[in-house]
Residue, then its C-alpha position, 0 to 999 in steps of 0.5 A: x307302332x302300327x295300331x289297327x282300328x280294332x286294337x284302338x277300340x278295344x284300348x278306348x273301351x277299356x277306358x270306359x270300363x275305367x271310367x265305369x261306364x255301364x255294361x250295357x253302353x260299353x257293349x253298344x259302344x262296341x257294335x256300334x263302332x264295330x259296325x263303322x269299322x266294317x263299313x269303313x274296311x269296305x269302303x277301304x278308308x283308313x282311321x286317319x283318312x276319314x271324313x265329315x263325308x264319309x260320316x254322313x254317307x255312313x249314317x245315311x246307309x245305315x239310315x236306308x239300310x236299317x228301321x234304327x231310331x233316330x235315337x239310336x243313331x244318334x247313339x252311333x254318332x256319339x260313339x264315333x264323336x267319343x271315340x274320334x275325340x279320344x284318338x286325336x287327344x291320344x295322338x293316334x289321329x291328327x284330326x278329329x272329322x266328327x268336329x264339324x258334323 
């Protein structure tokens, strides 16, 4: 079964819905992940090929790019962590690259 990086964050939030997780840090889950995604797409690196560095590259571009809060991204990496650890617990990645960042 061929699952696409959309169809496995829309599976994830629905557990958070589940596990009622606020509305507001559901929807900021979304943009948030929604946002990696798209920035993976241009990079062309699919869910399974990601690593520790394109995390970093990806935090530092949105550090450069944006006037974000350090608490904000840390709420972007936190995303990535939950929603990395949750597609390798669910078998849909091998490894988690979140583990060492």
């Amino acid at each position: 079964m061929n699952i696409n990086n959309h169809q496995l964050l829309n599976m994830w939030l629905k557990e958070r819905i589940i596990q009622n997780q606020s509305e507001h840090t559901i929807h900021a889950y979304q943009r948030d992940l929604t946002d990696f995604f798209m920035f993976c797409e241009v990079k062309k690196l699919d869910l399974i090929e990601i690593e520790a560095s394109d995390l970093r590259e990806y935090l530092a571009y949105k550090v450069e790019q944006s006037n974000l809060s350090s608490s904000s991204i840390q709420r972007m990496l936190s995303a990535i962590r939950q929603f990395m650890k949750w597609a390798q617990q669910s078998n849909y990645l091998n490894m988690n690259p979140t583990e060492d960042f």
